[in-house]
SEZA-76933 format. One record per atom (N, C-alpha, C, O): z, x, y; residue in three letters; chain. Coordinates in pm, whole numbers. Each point is the difference from the previous one (the first is absolute). Example, Ala and Ser with C-alpha at 12.3 -4.5 7.8 and 13.67 -1.06 7.14 Angstrom:
! residues 2
pz|px|py|res|chain
780|1319|-569|Ala|A
0|-89|119|Ala|A
0|90|120|Ala|A
66|104|-2|Ala|A
-138|-139|107|Ser|A
6|82|119|Ser|A
73|-77|109|Ser|A
17|51|111|Ser|A
END
This chain:
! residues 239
pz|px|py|res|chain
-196|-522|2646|Unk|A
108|-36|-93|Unk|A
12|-151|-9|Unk|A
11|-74|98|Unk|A
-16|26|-255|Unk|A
62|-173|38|Unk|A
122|41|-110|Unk|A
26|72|-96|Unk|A
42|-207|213|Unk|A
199|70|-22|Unk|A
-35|-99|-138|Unk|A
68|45|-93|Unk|A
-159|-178|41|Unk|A
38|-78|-133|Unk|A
-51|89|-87|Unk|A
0|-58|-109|Unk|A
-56|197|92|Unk|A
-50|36|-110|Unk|A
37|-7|-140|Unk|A
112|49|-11|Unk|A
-154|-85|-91|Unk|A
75|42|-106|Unk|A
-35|117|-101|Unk|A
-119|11|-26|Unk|A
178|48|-14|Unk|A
26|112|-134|Unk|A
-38|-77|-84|Unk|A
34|-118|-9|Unk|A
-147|208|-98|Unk|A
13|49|-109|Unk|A
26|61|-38|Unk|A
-17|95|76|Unk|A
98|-34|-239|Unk|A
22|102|-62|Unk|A
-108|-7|-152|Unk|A
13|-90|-82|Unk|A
-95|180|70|Unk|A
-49|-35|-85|Unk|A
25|140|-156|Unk|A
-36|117|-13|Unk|A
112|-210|-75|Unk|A
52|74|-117|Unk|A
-89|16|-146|Unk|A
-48|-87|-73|Unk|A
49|235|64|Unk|A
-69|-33|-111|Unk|A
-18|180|-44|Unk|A
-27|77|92|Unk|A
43|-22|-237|Unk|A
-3|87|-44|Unk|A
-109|90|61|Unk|A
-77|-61|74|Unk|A
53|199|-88|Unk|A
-118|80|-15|Unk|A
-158|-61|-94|Unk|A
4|-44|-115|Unk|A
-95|54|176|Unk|A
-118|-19|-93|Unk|A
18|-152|-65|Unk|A
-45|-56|-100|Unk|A
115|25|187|Unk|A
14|-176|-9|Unk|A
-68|-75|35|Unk|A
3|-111|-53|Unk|A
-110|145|179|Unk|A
-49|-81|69|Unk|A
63|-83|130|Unk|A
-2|-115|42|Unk|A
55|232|-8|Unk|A
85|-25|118|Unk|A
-78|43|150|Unk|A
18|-58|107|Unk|A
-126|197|-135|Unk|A
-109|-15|95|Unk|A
-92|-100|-17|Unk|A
-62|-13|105|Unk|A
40|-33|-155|Unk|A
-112|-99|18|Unk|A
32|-139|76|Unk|A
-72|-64|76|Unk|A
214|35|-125|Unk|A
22|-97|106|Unk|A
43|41|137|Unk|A
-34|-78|89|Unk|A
91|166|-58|Unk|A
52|62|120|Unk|A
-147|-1|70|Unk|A
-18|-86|87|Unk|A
-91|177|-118|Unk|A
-92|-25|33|Unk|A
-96|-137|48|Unk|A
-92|-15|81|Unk|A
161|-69|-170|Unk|A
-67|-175|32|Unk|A
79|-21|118|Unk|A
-68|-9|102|Unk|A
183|-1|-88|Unk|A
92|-15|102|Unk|A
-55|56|148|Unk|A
-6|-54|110|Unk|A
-32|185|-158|Unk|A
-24|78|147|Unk|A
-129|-92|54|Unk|A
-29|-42|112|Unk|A
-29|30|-233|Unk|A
-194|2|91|Unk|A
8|-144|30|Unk|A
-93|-38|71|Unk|A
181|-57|-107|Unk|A
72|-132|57|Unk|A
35|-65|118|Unk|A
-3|-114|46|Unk|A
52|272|3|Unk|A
74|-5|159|Unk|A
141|-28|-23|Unk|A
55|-94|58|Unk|A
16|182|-153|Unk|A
128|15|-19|Unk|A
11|139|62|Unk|A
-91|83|-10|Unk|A
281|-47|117|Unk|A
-9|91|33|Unk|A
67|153|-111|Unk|A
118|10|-32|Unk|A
-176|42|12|Unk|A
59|106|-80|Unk|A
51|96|70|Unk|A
69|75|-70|Unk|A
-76|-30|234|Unk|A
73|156|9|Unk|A
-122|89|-23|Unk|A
-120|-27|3|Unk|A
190|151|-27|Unk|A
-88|117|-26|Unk|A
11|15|-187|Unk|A
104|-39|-54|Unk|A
-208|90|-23|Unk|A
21|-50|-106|Unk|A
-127|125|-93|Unk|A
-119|5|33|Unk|A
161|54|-109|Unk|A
-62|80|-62|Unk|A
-133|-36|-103|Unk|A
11|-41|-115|Unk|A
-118|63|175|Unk|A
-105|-9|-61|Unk|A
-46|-77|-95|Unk|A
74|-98|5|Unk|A
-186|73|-126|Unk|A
-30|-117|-31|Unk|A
142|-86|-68|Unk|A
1|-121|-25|Unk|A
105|208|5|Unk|A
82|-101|-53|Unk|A
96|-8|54|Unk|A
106|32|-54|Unk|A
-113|-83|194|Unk|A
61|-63|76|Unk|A
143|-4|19|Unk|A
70|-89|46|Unk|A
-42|196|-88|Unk|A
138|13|-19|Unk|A
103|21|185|Unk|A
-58|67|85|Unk|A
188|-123|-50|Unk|A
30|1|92|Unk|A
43|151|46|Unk|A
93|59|-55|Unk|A
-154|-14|140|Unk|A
70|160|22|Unk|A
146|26|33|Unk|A
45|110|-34|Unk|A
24|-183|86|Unk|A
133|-3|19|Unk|A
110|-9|-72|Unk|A
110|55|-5|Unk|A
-191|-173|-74|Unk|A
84|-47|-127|Unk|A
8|144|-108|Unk|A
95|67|-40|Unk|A
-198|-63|26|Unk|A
-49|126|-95|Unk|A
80|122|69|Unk|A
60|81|-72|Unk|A
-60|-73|163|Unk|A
77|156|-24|Unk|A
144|-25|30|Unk|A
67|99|29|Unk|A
-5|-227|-30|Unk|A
153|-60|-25|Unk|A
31|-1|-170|Unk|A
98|48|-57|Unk|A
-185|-99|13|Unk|A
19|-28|-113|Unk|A
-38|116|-99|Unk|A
9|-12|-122|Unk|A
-53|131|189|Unk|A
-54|151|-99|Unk|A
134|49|46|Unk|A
75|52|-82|Unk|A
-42|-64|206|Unk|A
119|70|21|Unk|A
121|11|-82|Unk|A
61|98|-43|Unk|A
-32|-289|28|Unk|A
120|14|-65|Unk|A
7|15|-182|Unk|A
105|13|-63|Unk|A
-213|-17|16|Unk|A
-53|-11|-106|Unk|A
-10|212|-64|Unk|A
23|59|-106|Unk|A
-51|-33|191|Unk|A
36|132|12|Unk|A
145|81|-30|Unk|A
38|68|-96|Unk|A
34|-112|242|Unk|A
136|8|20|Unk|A
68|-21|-126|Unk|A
86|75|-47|Unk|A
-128|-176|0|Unk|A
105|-110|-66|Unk|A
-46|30|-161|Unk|A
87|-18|-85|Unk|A
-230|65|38|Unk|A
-28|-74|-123|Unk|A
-109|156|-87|Unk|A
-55|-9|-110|Unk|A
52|138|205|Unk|A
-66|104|5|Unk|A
-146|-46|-45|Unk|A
-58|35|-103|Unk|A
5|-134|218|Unk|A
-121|-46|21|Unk|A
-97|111|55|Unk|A
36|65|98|Unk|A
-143|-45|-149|Unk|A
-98|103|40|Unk|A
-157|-15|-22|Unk|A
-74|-4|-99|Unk|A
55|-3|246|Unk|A
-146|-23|0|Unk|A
-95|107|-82|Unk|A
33|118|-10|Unk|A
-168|-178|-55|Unk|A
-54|175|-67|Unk|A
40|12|-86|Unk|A
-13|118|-32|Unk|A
118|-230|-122|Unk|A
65|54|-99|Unk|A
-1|-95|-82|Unk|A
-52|-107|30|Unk|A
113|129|-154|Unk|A
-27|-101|-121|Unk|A
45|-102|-8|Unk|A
-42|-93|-68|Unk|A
190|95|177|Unk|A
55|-100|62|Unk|A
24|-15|154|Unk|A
75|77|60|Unk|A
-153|-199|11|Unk|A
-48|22|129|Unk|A
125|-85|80|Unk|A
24|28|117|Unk|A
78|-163|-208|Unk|A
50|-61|17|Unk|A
156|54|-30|Unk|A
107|-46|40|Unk|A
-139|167|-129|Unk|A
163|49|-37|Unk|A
-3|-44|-135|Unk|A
-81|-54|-75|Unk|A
222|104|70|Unk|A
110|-73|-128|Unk|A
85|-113|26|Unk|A
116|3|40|Unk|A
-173|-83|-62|Unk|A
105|-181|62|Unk|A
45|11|-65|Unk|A
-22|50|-110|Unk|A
156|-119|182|Unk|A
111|-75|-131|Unk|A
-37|-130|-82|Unk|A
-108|-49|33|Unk|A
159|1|-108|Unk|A
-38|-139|-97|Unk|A
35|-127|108|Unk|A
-56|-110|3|Unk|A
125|142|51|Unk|A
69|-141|128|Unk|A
-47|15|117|Unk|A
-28|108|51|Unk|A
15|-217|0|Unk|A
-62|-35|173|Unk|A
118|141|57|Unk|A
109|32|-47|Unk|A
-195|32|172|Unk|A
-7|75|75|Unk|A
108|-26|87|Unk|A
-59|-70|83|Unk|A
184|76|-39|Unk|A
83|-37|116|Unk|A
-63|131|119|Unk|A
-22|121|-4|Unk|A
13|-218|92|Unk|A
-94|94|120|Unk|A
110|51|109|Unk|A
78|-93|20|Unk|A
-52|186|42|Unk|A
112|63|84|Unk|A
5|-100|117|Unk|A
-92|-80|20|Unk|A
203|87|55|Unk|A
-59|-91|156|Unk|A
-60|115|105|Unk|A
-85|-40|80|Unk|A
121|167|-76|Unk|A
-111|43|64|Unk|A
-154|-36|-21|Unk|A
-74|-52|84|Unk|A
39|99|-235|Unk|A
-166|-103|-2|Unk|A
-27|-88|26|Unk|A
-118|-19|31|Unk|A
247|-128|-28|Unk|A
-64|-82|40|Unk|A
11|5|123|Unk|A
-105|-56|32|Unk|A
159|83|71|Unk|A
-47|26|146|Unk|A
-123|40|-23|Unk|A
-78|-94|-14|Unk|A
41|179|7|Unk|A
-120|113|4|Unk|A
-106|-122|-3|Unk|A
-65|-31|99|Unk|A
54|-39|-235|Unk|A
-95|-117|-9|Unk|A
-11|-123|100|Unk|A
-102|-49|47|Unk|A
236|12|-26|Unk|A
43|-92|98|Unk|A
-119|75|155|Unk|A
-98|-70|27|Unk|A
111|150|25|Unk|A
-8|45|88|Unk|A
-154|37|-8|Unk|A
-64|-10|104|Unk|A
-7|55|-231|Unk|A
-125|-19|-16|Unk|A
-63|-133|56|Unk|A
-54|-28|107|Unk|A
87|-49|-233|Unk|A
-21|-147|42|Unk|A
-9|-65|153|Unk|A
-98|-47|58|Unk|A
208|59|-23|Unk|A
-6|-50|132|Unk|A
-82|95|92|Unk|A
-46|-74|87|Unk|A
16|166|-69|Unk|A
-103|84|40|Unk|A
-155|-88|-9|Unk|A
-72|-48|87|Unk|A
61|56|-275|Unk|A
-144|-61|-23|Unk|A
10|-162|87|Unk|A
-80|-39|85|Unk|A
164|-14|-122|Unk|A
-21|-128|63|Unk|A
-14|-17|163|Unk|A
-31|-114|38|Unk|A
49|209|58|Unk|A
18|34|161|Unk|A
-185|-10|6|Unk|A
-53|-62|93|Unk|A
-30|129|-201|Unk|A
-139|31|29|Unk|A
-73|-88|-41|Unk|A
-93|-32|74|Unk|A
108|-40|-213|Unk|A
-57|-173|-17|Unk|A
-15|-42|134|Unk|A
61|-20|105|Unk|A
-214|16|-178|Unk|A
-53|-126|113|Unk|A
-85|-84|-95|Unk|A
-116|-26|33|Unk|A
168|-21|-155|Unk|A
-72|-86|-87|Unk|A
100|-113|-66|Unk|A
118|33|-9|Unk|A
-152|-145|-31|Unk|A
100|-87|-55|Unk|A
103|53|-80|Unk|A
118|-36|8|Unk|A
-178|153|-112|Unk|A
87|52|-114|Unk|A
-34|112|-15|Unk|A
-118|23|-27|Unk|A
197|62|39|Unk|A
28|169|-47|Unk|A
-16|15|-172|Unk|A
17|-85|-88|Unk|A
-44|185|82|Unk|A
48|73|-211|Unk|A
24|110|4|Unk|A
-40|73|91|Unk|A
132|-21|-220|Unk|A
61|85|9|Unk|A
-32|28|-183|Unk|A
44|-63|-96|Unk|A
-137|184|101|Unk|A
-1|40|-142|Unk|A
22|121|-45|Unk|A
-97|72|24|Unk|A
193|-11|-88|Unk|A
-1|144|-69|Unk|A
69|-70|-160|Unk|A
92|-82|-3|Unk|A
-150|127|-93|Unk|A
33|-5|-138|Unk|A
148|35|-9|Unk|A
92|-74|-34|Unk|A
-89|189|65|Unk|A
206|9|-22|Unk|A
76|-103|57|Unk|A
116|16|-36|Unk|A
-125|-105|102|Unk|A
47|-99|99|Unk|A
50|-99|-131|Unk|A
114|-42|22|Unk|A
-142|18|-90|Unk|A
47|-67|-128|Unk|A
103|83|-70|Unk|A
98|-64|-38|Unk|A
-99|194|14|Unk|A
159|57|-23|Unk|A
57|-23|105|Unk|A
116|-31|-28|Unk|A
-136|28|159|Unk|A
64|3|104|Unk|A
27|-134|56|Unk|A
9|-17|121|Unk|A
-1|-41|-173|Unk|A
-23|-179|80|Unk|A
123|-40|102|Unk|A
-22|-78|93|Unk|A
110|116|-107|Unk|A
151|-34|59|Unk|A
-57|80|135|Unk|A
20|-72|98|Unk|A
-76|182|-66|Unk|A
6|31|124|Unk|A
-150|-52|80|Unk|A
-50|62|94|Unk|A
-5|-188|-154|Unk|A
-113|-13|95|Unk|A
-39|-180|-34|Unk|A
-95|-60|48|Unk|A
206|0|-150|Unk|A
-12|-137|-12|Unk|A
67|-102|94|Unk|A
-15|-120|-20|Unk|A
86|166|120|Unk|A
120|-74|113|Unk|A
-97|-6|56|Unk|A
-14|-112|51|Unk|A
-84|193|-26|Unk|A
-62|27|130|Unk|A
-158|-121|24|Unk|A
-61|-39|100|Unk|A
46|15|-253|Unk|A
-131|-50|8|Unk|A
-1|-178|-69|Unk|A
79|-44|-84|Unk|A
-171|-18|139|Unk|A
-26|-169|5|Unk|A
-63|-81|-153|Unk|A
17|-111|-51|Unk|A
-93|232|14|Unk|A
-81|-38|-151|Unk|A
11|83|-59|Unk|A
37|108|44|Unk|A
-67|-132|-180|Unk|A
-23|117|-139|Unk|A
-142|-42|-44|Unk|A
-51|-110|-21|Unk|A
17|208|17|Unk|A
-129|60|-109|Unk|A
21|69|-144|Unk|A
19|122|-8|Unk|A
-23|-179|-70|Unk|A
53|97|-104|Unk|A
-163|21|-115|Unk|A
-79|-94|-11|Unk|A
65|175|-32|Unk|A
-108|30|-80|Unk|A
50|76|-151|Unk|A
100|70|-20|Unk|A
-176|-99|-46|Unk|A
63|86|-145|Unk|A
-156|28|-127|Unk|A
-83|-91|-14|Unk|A
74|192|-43|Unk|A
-93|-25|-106|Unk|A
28|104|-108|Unk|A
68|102|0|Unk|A
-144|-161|-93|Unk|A
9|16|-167|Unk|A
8|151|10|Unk|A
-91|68|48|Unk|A
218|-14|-101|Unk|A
82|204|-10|Unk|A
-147|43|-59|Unk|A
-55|74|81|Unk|A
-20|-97|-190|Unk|A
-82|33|-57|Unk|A
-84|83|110|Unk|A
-20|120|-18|Unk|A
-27|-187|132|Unk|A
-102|52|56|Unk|A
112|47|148|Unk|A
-28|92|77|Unk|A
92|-136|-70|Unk|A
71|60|137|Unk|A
6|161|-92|Unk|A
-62|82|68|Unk|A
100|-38|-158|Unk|A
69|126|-38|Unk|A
-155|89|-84|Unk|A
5|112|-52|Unk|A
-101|-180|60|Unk|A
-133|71|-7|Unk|A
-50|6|108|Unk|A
-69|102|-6|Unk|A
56|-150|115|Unk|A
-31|52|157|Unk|A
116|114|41|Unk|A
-54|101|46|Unk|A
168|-96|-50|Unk|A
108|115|36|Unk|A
-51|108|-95|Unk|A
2|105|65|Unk|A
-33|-89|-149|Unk|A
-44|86|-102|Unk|A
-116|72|24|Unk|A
-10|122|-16|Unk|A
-93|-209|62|Unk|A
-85|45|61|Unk|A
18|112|95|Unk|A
-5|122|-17|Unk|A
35|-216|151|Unk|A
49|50|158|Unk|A
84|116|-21|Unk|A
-25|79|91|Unk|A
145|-14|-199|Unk|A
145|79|-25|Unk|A
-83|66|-95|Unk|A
76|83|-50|Unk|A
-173|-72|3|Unk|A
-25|71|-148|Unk|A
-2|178|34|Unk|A
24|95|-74|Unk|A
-70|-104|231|Unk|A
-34|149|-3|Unk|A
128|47|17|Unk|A
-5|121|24|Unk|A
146|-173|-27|Unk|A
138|11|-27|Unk|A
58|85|-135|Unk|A
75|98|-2|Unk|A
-149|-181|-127|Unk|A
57|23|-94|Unk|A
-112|58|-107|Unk|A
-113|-48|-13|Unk|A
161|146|-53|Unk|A
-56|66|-127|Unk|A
-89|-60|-89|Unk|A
44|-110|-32|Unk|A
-123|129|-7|Unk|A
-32|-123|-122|Unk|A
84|-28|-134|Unk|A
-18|-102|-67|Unk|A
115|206|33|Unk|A
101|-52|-32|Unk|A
102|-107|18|Unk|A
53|-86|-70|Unk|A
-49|119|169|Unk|A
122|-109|95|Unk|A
-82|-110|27|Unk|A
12|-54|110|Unk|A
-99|7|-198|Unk|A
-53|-188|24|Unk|A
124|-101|-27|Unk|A
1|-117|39|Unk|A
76|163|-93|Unk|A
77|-106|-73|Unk|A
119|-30|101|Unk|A
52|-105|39|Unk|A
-35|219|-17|Unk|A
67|31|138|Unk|A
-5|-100|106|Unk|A
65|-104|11|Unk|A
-145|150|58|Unk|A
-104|-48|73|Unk|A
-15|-188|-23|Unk|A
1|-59|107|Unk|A
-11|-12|-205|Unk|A
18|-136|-67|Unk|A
118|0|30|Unk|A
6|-84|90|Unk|A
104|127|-108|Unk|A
123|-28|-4|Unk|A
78|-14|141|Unk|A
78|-93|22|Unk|A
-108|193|70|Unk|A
31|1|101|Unk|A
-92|-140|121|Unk|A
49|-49|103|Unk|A
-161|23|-153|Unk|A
-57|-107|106|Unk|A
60|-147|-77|Unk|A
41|-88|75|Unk|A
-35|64|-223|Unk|A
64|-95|-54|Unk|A
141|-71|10|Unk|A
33|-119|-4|Unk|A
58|266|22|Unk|A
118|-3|75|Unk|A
29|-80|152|Unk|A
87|-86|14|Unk|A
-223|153|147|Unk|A
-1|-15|73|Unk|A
-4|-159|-29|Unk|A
95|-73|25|Unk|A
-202|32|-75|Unk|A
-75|-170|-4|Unk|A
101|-70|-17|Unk|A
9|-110|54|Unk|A
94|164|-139|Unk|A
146|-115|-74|Unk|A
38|23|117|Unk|A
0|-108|59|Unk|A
36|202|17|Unk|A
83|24|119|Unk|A
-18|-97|164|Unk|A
82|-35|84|Unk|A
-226|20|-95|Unk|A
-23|-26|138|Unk|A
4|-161|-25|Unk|A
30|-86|82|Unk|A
-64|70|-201|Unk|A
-9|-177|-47|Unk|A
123|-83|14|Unk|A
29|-107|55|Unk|A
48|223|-145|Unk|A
196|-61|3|Unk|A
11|-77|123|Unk|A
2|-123|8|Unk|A
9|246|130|Unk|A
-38|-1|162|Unk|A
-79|-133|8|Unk|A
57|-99|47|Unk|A
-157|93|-80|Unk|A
-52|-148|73|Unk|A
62|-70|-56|Unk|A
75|-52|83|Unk|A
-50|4|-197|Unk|A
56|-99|-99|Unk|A
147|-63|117|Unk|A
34|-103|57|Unk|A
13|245|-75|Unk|A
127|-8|79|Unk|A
29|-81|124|Unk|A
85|-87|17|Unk|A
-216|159|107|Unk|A
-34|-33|102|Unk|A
9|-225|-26|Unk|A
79|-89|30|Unk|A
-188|97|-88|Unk|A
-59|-162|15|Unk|A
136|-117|-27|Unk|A
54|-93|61|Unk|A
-33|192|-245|Unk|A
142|-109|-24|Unk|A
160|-5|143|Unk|A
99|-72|-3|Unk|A
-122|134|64|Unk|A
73|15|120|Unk|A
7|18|113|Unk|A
96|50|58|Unk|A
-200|-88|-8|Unk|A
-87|-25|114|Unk|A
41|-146|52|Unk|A
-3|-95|-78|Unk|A
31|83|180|Unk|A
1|-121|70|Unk|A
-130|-46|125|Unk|A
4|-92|82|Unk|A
-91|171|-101|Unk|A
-132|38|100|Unk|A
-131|-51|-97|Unk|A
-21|41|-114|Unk|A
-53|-130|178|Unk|A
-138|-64|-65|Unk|A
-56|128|-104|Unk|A
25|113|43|Unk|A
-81|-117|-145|Unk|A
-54|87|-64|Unk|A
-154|-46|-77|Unk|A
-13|-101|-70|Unk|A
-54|160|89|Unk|A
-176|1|-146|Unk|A
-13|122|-59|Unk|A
-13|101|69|Unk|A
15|-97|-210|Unk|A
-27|123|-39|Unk|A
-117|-64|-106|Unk|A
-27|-116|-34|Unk|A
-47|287|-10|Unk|A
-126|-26|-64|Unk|A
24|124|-91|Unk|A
78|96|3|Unk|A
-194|-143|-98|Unk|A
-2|83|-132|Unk|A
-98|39|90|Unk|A
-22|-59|105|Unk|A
-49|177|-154|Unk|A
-158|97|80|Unk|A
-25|-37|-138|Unk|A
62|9|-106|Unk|A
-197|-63|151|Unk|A
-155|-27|-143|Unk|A
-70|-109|112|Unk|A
43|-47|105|Unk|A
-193|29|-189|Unk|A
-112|-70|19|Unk|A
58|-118|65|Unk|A
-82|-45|80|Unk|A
186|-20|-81|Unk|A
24|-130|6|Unk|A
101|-23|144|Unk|A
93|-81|-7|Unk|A
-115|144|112|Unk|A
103|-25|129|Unk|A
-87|-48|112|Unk|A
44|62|97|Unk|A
-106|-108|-72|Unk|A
-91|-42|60|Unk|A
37|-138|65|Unk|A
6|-32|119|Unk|A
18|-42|-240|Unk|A
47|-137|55|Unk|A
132|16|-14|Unk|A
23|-111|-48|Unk|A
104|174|54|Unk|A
150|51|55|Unk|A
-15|38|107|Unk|A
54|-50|99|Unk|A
-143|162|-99|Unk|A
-28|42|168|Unk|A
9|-104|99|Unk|A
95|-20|76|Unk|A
-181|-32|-82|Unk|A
-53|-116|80|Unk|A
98|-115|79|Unk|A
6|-50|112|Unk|A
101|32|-300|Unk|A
131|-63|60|Unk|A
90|96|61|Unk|A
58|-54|95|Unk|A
-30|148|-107|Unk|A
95|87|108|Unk|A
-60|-4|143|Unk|A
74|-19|96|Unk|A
-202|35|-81|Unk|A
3|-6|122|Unk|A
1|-126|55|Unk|A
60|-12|106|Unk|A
-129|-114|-171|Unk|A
49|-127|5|Unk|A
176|-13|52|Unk|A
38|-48|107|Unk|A
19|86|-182|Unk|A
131|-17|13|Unk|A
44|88|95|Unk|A
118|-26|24|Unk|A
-151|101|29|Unk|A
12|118|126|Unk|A
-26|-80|125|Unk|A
69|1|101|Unk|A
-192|-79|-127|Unk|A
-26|-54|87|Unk|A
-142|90|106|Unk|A
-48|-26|110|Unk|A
25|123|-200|Unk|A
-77|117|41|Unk|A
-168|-15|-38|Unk|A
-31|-32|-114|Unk|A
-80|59|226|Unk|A
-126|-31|-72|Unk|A
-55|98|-62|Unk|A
-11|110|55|Unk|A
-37|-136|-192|Unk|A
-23|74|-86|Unk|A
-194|13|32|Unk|A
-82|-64|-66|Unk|A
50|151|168|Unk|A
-132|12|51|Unk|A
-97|128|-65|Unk|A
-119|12|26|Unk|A
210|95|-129|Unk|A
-82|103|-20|Unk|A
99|-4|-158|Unk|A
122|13|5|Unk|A
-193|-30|-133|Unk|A
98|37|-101|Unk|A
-140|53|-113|Unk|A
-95|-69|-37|Unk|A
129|223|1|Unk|A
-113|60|-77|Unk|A
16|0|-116|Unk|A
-77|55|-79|Unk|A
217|-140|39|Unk|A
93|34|-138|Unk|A
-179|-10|-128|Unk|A
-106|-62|-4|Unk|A
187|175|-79|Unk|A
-110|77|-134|Unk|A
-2|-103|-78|Unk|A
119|-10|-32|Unk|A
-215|-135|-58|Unk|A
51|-77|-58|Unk|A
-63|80|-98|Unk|A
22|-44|-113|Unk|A
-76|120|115|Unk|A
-37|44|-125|Unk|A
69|113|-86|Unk|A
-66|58|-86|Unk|A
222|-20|110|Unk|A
75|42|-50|Unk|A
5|-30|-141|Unk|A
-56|-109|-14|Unk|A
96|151|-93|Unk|A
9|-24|-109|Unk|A
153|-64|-66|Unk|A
98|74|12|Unk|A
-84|-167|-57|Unk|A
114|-56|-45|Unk|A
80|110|-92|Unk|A
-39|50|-105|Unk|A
171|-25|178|Unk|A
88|123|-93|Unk|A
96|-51|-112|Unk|A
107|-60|14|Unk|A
-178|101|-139|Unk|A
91|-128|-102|Unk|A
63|159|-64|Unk|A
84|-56|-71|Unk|A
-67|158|51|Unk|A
39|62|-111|Unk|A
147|33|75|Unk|A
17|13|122|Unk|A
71|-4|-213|Unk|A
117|-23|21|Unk|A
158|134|-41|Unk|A
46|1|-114|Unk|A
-16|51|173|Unk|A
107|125|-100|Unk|A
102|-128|-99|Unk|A
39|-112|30|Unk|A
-27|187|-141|Unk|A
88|-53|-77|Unk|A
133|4|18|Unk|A
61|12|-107|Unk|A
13|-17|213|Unk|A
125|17|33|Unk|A
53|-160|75|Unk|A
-47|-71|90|Unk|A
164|64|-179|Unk|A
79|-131|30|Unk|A
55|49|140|Unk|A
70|-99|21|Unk|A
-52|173|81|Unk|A
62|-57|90|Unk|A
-117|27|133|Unk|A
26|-35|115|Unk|A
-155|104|-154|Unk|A
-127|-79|82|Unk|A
-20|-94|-30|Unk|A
-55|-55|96|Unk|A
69|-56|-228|Unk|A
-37|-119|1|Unk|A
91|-76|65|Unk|A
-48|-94|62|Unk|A
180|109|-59|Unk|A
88|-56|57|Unk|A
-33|-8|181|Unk|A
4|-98|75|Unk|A
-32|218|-50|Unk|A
-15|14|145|Unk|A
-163|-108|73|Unk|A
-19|-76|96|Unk|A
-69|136|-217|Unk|A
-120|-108|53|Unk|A
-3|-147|-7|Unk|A
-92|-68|45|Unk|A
206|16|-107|Unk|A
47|-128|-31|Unk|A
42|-68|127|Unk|A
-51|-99|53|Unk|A
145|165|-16|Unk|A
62|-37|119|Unk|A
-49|-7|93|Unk|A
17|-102|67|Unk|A
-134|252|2|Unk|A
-60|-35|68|Unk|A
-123|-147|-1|Unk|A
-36|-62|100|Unk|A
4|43|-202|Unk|A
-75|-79|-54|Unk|A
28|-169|29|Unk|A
-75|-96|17|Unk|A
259|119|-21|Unk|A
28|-102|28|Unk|A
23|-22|191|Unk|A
-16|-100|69|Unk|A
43|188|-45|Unk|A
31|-7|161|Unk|A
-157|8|61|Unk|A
10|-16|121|Unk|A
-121|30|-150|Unk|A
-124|28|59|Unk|A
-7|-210|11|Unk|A
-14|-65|104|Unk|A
28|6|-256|Unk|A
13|-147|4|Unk|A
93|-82|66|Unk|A
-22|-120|14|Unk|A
146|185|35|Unk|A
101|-64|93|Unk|A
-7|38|144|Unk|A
103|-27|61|Unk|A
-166|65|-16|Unk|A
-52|31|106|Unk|A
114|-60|108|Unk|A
18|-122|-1|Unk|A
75|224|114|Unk|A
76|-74|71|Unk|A
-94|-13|125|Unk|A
-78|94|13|Unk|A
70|-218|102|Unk|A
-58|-40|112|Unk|A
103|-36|99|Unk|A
-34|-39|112|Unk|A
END
């Protein structure tokens, strides 16, 4: 255990590209915990955050909606959960034995109030609804009818406004260092400065440059509104 460790929380929608950095992190010599398979997701966190998401939101793994029915407004989290997290946390941090811990499950961004006290940095990640909600489509299709495509669009388009609000939310009110990134061809040299700015050596990074630049866009004023902002907070970067 080293008692200076610090937390990460690293935020960022489904099919965001939130394993891939979690993954950079790990093969880094960041400590993660126990953590579910290639996408690195935190096991603890994850079944805190299915729990109450469940309880709370008739979240169901296996279904067309895996996250529930959210409300339109940030999440007020019970104080039993946040014990529950509290008590996670300090758990994961007893077994660090690395400069800096991470902590990644995708719902953790609806959920931010019960796992942002706890942690030293933000990670935030975000990318173009277009292709986040054609990968869910993919992955959920054997879900829905071939009728129900539209469906199906509607419900992952919904999620994307939802989990974004959540970061948006998170950063503009955050008093904790933050880097967030768009996912495309071009993170390579951001990378580089986060861990720069981590202070962390960046000795193994496989990032895809040959990703394809995501320009096509939904015609809806309040995704443009939302990619704006993020757009602007990815350039204000707090340190």
């Amino acid at each position: 255990m080293i008692m200076s460790s610090k937390g990460i929380l690293l935020l960022g929608g489904g099919r965001s590209g939130t394993s891939y950095l979690a993954n950079l992190f790990r093969v880094n010599g960041v400590y993660t915990g126990p953590v579910t398979g290639n996408n690195c997701e935190s096991v603890g966190m994850r079944h805190i955050n299915d729990t109450y998401l469940s309880e709370n939101f008739n979240a169901k793994k296996g279904s067309k909606r895996p996250y529930g029915t959210l409300p339109d407004t940030e999440i007020i989290i019970s104080n039993e959960y946040k014990q529950h997290a509290a008590n996670f946390v300090s758990q994961l941090k007893s077994q660090c034995d690395k400069d800096y811990w991470i902590l990644k499950d995708p719902r953790s961004v609806l959920l931010h109030d019960m796992w942002t006290p706890h942690i030293d940095n933000i990670v935030g990640i975000y990318r173009n609804p277009v292709y986040v909600v054609k990968s869910y489509v993919k992955m959920m299709g054997e879900y829905f009818t071939p009728e129900e495509a539209d469906l199906a669009e509607y419900i992952y388009i919904d999620y994307w406004k939802r989990f974004n609000q959540s970061l948006i939310h998170v950063l503009k009110n955050t008093n904790k260092p933050f880097n967030l990134f768009r996912f495309g061809p071009d993170m390579k040299y951001p990378i580089a400065t986060l861990f720069s700015d981590l202070k962390l050596d960046l000795s193994s990074n496989n990032f895809n440059n040959t990703l394809a630049i995501e320009t096509d866009i939904y015609d809806d004023p309040e995704i443009q509104y939302i990619m704006d902002e993020l757009e602007k907070l990815k350039t204000n970067k707090k340190n």
